[in-house]
C-alpha positions as CSV (number, residue, x, y, z in Angstrom):
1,X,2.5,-18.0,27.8
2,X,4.1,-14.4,27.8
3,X,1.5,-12.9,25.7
4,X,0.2,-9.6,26.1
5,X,-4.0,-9.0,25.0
6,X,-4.9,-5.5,24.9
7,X,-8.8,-5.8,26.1
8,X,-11.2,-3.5,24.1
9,X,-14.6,-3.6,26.2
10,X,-18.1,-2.8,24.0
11,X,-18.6,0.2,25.6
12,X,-14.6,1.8,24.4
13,X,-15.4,0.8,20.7
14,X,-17.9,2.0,18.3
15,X,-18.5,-0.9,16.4
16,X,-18.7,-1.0,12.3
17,X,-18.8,2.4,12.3
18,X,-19.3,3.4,8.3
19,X,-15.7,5.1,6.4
20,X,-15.1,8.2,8.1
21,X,-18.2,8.0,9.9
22,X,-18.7,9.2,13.9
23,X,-17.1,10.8,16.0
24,X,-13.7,9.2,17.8
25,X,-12.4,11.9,20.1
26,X,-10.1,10.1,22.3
27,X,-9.0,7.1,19.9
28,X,-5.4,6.1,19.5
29,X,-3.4,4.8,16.0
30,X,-1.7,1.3,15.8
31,X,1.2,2.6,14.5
32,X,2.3,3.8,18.1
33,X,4.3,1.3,20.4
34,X,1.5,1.3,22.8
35,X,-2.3,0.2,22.4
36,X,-4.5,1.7,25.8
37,X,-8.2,0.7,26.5
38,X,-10.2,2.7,24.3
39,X,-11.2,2.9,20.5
40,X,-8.4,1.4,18.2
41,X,-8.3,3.0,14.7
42,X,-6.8,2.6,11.6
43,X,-3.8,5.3,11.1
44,X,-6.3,7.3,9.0
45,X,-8.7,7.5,11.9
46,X,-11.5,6.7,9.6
47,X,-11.7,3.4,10.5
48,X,-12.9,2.2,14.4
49,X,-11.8,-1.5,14.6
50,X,-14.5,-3.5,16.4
51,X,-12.2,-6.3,18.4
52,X,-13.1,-7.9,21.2
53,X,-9.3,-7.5,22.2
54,X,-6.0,-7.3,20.7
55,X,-3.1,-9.7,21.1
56,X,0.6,-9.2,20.8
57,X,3.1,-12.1,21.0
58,X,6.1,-12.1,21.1
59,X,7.2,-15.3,19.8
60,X,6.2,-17.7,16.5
61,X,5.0,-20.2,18.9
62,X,2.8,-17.5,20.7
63,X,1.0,-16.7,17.1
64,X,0.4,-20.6,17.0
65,X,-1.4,-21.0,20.1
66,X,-4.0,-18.1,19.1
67,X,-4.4,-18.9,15.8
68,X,-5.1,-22.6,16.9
69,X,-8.0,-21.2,19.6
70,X,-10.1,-20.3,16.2
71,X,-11.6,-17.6,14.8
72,X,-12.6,-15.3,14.3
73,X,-9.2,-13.3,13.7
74,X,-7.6,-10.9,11.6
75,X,-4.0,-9.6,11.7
76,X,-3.3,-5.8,11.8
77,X,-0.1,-4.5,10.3
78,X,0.6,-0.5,10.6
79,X,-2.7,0.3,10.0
80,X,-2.3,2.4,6.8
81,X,-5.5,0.7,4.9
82,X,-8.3,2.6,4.2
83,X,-11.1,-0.3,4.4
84,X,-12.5,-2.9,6.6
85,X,-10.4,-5.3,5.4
86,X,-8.2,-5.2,8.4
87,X,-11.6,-5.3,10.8
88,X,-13.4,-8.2,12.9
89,X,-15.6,-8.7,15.9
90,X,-13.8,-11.4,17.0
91,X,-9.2,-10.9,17.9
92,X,-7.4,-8.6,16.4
93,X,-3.2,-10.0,16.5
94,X,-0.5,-7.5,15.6
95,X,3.2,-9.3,15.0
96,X,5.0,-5.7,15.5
97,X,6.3,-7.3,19.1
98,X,7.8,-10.3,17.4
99,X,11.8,-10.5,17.6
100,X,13.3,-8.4,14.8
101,X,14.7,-10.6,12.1
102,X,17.2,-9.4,9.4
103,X,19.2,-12.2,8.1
104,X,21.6,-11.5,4.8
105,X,22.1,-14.6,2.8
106,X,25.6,-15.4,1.7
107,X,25.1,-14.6,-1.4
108,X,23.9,-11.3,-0.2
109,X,20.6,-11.7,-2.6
110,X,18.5,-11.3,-0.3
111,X,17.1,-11.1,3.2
112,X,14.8,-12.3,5.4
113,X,13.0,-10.4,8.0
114,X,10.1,-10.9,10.6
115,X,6.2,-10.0,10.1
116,X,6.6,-7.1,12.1
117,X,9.5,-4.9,10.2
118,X,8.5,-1.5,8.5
119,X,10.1,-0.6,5.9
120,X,12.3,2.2,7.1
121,X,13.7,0.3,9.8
122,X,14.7,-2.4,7.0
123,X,15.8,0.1,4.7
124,X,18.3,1.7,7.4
125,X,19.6,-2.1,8.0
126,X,20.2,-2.8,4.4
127,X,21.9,0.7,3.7
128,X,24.6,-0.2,6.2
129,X,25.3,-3.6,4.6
130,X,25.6,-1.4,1.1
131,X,22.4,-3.2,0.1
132,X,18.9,-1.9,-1.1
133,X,16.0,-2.9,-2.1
134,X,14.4,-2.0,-5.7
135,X,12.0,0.1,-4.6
136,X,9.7,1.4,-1.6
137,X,6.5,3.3,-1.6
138,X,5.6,6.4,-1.3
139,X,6.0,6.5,2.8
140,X,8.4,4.3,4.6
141,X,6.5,4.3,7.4
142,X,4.3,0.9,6.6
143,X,4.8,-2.4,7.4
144,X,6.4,-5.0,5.0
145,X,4.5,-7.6,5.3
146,X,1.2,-5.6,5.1
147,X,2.5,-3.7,2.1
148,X,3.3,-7.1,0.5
149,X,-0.2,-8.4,1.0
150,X,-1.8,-5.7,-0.2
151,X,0.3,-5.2,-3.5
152,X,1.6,-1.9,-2.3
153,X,3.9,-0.4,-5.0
154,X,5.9,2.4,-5.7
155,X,6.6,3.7,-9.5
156,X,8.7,3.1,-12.3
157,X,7.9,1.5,-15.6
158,X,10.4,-1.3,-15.2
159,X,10.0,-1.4,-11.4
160,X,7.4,-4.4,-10.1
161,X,5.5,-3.8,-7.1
162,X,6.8,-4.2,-3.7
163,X,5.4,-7.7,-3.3
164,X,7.5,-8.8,-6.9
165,X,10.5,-8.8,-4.5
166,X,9.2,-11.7,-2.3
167,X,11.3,-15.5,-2.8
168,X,9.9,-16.8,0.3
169,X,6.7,-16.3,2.5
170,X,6.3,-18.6,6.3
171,X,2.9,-18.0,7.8
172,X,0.7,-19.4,10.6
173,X,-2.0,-21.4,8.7
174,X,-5.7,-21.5,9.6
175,X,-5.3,-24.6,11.9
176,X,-2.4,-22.8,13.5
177,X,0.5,-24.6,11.1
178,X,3.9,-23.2,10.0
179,X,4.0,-22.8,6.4
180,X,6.5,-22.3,4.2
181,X,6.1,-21.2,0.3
182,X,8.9,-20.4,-1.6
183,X,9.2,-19.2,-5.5
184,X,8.8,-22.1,-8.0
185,X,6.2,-23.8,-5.3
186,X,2.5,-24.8,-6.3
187,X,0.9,-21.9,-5.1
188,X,3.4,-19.1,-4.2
189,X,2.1,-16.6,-6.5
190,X,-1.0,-16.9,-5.2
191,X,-0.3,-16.6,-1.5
192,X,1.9,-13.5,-1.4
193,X,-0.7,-11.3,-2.3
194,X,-3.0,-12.7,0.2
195,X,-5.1,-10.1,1.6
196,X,-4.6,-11.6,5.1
197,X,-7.0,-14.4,4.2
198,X,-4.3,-17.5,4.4
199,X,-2.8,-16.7,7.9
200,X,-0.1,-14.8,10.3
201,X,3.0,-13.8,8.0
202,X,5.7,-14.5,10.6
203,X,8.3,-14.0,8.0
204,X,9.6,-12.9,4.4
205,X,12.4,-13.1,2.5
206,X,13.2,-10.6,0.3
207,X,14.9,-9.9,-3.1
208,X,17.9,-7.4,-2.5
209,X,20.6,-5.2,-4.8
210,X,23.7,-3.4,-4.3
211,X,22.9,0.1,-2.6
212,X,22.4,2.7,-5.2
213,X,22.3,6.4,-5.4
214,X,19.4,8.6,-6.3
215,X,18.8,12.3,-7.6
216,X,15.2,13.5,-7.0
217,X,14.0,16.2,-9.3
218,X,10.8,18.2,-9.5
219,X,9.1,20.2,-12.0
220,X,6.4,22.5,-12.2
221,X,3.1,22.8,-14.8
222,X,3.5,19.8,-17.0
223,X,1.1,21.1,-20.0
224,X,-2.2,18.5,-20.9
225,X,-0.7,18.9,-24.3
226,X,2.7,17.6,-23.5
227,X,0.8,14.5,-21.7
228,X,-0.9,13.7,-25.2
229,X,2.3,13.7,-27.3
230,X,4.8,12.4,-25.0
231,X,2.9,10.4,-22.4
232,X,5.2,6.8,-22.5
233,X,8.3,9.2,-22.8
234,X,7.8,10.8,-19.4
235,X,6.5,8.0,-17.7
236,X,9.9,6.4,-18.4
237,X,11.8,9.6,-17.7
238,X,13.6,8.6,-14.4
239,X,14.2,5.8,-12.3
240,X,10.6,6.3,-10.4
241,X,8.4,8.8,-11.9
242,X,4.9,10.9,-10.0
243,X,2.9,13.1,-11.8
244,X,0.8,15.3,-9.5
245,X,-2.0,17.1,-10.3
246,X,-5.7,18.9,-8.2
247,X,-7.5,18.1,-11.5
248,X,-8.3,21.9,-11.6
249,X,-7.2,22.0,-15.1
250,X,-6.0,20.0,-17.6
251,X,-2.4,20.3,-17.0
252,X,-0.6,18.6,-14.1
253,X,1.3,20.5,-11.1
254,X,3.8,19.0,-10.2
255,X,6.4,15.9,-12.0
256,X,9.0,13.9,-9.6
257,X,11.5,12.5,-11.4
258,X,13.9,9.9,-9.7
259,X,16.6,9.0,-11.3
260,X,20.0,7.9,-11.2
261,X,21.3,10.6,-13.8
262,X,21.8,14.1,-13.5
263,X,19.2,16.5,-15.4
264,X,18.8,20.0,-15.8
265,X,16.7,23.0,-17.9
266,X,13.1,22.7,-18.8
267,X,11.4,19.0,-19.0
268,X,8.9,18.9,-21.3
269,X,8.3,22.4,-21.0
270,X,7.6,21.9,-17.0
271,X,10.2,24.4,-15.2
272,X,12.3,23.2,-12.6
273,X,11.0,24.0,-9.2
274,X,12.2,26.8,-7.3
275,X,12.3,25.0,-4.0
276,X,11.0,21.9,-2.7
277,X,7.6,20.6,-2.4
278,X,5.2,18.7,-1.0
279,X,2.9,16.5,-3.3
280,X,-0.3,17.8,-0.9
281,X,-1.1,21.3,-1.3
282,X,-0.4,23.5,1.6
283,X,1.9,20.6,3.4
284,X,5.2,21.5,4.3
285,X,7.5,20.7,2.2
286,X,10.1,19.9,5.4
287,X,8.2,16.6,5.6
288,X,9.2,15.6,2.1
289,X,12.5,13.7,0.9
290,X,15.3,15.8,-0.5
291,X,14.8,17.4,-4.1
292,X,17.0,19.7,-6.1
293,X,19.0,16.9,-7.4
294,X,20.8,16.6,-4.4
295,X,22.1,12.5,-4.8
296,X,21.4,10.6,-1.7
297,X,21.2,6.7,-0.9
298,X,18.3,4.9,-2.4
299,X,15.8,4.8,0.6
300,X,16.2,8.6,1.7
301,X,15.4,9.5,-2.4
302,X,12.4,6.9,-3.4
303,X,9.7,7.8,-0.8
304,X,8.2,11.2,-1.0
305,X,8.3,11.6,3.0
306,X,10.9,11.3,5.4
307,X,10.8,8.7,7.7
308,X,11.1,11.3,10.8
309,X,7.8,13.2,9.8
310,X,4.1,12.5,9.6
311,X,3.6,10.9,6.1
312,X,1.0,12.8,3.7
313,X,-1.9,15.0,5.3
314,X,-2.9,12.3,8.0
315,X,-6.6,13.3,7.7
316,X,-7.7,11.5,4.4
317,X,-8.9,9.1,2.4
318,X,-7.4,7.2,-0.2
319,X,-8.8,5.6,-3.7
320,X,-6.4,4.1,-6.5
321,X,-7.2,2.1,-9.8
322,X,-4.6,0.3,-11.6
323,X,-5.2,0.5,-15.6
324,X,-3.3,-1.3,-18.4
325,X,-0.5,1.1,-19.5
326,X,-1.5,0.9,-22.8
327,X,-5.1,2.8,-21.6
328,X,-3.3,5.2,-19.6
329,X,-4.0,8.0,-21.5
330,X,-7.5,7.1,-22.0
331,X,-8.1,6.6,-18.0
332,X,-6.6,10.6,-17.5
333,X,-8.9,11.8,-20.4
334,X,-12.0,10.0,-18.6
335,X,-10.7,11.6,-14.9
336,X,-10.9,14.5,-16.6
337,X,-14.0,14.7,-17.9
338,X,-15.4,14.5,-14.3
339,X,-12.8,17.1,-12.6
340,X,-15.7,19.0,-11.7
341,X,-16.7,16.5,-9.7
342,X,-13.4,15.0,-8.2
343,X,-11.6,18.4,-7.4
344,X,-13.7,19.5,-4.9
345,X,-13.4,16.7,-2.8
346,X,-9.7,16.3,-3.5
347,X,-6.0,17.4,-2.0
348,X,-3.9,15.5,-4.8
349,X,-4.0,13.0,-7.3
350,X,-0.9,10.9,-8.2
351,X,0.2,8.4,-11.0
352,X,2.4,6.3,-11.3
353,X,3.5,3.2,-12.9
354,X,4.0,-0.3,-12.1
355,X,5.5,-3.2,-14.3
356,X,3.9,-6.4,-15.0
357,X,3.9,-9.5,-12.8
358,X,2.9,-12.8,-12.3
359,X,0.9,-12.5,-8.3
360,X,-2.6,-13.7,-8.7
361,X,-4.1,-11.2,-6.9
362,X,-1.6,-8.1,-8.1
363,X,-3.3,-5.9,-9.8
364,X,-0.4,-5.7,-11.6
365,X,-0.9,-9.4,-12.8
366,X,0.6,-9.7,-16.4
367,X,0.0,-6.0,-17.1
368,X,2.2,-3.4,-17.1
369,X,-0.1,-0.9,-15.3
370,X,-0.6,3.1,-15.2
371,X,-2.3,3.5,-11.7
372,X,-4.1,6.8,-10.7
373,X,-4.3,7.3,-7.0
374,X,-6.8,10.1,-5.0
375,X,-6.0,11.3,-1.7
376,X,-9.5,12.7,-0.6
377,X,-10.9,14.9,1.9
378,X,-11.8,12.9,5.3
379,X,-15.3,13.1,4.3
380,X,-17.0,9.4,3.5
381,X,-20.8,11.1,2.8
382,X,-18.3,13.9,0.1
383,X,-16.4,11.1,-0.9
384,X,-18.1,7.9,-1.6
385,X,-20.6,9.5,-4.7
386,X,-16.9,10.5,-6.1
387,X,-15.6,7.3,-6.2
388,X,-18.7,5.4,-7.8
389,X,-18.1,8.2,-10.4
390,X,-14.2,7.5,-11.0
391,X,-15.3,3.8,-11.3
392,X,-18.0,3.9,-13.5
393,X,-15.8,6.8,-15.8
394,X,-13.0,4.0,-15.6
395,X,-15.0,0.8,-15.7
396,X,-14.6,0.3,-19.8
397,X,-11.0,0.2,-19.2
398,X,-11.5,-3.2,-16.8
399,X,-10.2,-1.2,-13.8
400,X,-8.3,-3.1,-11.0
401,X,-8.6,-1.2,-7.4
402,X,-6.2,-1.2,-4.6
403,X,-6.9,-3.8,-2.3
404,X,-6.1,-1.2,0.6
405,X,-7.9,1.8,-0.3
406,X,-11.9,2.6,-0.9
407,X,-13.8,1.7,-3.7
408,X,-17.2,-0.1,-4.4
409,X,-16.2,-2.4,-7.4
410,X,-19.3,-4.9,-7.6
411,X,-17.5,-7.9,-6.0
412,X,-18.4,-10.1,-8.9
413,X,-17.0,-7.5,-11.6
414,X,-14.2,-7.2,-9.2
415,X,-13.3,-11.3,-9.7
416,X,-13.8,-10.8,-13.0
417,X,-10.6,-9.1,-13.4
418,X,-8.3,-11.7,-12.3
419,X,-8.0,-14.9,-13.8
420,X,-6.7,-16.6,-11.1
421,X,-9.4,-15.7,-8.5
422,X,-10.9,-18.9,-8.9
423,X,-7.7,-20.7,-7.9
424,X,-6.7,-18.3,-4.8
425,X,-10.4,-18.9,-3.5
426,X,-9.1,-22.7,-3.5
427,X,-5.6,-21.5,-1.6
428,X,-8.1,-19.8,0.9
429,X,-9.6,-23.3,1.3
430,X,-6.8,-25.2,1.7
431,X,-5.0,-23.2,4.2
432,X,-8.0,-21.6,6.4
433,X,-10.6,-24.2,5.9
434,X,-12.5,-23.1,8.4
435,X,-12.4,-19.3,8.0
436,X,-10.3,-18.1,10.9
437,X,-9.3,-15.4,8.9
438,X,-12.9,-14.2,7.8
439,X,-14.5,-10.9,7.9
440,X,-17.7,-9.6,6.7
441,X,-14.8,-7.7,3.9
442,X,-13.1,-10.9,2.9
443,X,-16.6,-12.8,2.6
444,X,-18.1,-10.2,0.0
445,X,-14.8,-10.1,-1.8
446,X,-14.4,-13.8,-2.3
447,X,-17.8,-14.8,-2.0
């Protein structure tokens, strides 16, 4: 079998080591091509995987055969989570060696790709076929399927999150079966947000549009007052909309507007900025996509970084919450009342939107959703007191965390919040009946 293990002895990993805990000197990301034998961390660094080893296959068949050995086993993707989700003491499996897969239907609806593809890579492929996709995050640099499984989303009020664009998931079951779920199937919604708890996604196909153009536009100092009166209207002002702010004050820095129209003069009362920017204070803004209005194809204009650079700060944390849109203003006014609290710990806070959908496990699920994200300081012992404050200033609103980034929802509140969790604990039975796919993360989250 041509399969490649990367062997992580005890002694090169620092095992369960706490969020942004430890020192890692000499660790390595698993977003390069190459994995050596010594600490494996998520791209964040603040995460030290504990695996005994960590396989690569090249082939469907190869993913079969490990899978079939048993568990434990969990599947890494490009490493941008912030949690232990991702973590085991048994295998770790990456499908980023797998053949790359791009196949156009003739209809040219959509396409279907391997486990392995990132999003930039697709988004290149698609551009030359004059396709696109309806929208990417905010980084292109992640992996699709991990992205899908996680609910990962970029913004727009009419624009579902990146797993909404999913007709067809195959995955490696629990016993090491092919599976193939497509939309309309008993079960589909439930397994494409799947936390990595049903098996190996080997491949998706995808939902696809004619290319599009977009113009990306940013303002500065977006007044508190503005937000209160006009909140729906400049959520909705552009094809994808960010509002930055440091929560210093009670207005917001920065707005980036992406839309498919030309604009120009004051927004709001925000001025138009007088060069580009970064959305992390004192980043360079050479890292970020093209502003100024300047029309460019789809996936050079929807992510805030280029594809080329280092996305965000690198050292950091992450934290989102997904509220209904209809609380949006409610959930800034309760951030607010803690700034104090938040900004000294912070680099930037971003919100966006998300439309409603029908994933059981989306946060998004049959909401339309106003999500407030925090990129922290890469402090866990800073951090952690923050983030039970944000959740407990949020927690009337029925809050619904990313499943990627940090936050200590009570696991049973957490269930609470998705009336479908009941059924996708049975889809975790059915397809991993004995809990290859189990770590200590899944087993407090679905109980």
């Amino acid at each position: 079998m041509r399969q490649r293990a990367q062997r992580l002895g005890k002694d090169d990993v620092e095992p369960l080591v706490r969020l942004g805990g430890g020192g890692h000197a000499h660790t390595v990301s698993i977003g390069g091509p190459t994995l050596y034998p010594m600490s494996v961390t998520n791209w964040a660094g603040n995460v030290v995987f504990g695996a005994r080893a960590l396989h690569r296959p090249t082939t469907v068949s190869e993913v079969q055969e490990l899978v079939a050995r048993g568990g434990p086993l969990r599947v890494l993707g490009s490493g941008h989570s912030f949690n232990r989700m991702a973590d085991t003491g048994g295998d770790l499996l990456t499908v980023a060696d797998l053949p790359r897969l791009a196949e156009i239907s003739a209809d040219r609806a959509s396409v279907r790709i391997d486990g392995g593809v990132r999003y930039g890579e697709l988004a290149v492929l698609l551009e030359k076929e004059g396709l696109a996709l309806h929208n990417l995050a905010s980084l292109p640099h992640i992996s699709v399927a991990g992205a899908v499984a996680t609910a990962t989303h970029g913004s727009g009020v009419r624009n579902g999150n990146l797993a909404t664009a999913v007709s067809r998931i195959e995955f490696v079951d629990g016993t090491g079966e092919q599976v193939t779920l497509s939309r309309g199937d008993a079960g589909f919604e439930g397994a494409v947000v799947h936390l990595g708890a049903l098996g190996v996604v080997t491949s998706l196909t995808l939902d696809v549009r004619p290319a599009f153009e977009v113009r990306q536009y940013v303002y500065d100092q977006l007044r508190r007052t503005e937000i209160d009166a006009h909140l729906d209207e400049i959520l909705a002002g552009g094809y994808s909309v960010s509002l930055f702010t440091d929560w210093t004050s009670d207005d917001v820095n920065h707005v980036w507007l992406k839309r498919l129209e030309t604009m120009s003069g004051d927004w709001f009362g925000a001025r138009p900025a007088d060069g580009p920017r970064h959305p992390v204070p004192g980043m360079p803004a050479t890292n970020s996509t093209e502003q100024g209005g300047v029309p460019g194809p789809w996936h050079l204009r929807l992510p805030h970084f280029r594809m080329e650079f280092t996305p965000s700060a690198g050292q950091e944390l992450q934290s989102e919450w997904h509220v209904a849109r209809e609380n949006g203003l409610e959930a800034l006014h309760a951030v607010a009342e803690i700034r104090d609290r938040v900004a000294p710990v912070l680099q930037v806070s971003e919100i966006r939107t998300v439309a409603a959908d029908e994933l059981w496990l989306s946060p998004n699920y049959r909401r339309d959703t106003l999500a407030v994200h925090f990129t922290w300081i890469a402090d866990t012992d800073a951090v952690l007191p923050v983030v039970d404050l944000v959740e407990a200033a949020l927690a009337p609103l029925d809050p619904r965390p990313h499943w990627g980034k940090i936050f200590t929802t009570d696991p049973l509140a957490l269930r609470s919040r998705y009336e479908r969790f009941a059924d996708f604990q049975a889809l975790v039975r059915r397809y991993d009946p004995a809990g290859t796919f189990r770590n200590s993360w899944q087993e407090a989250i679905l109980g």
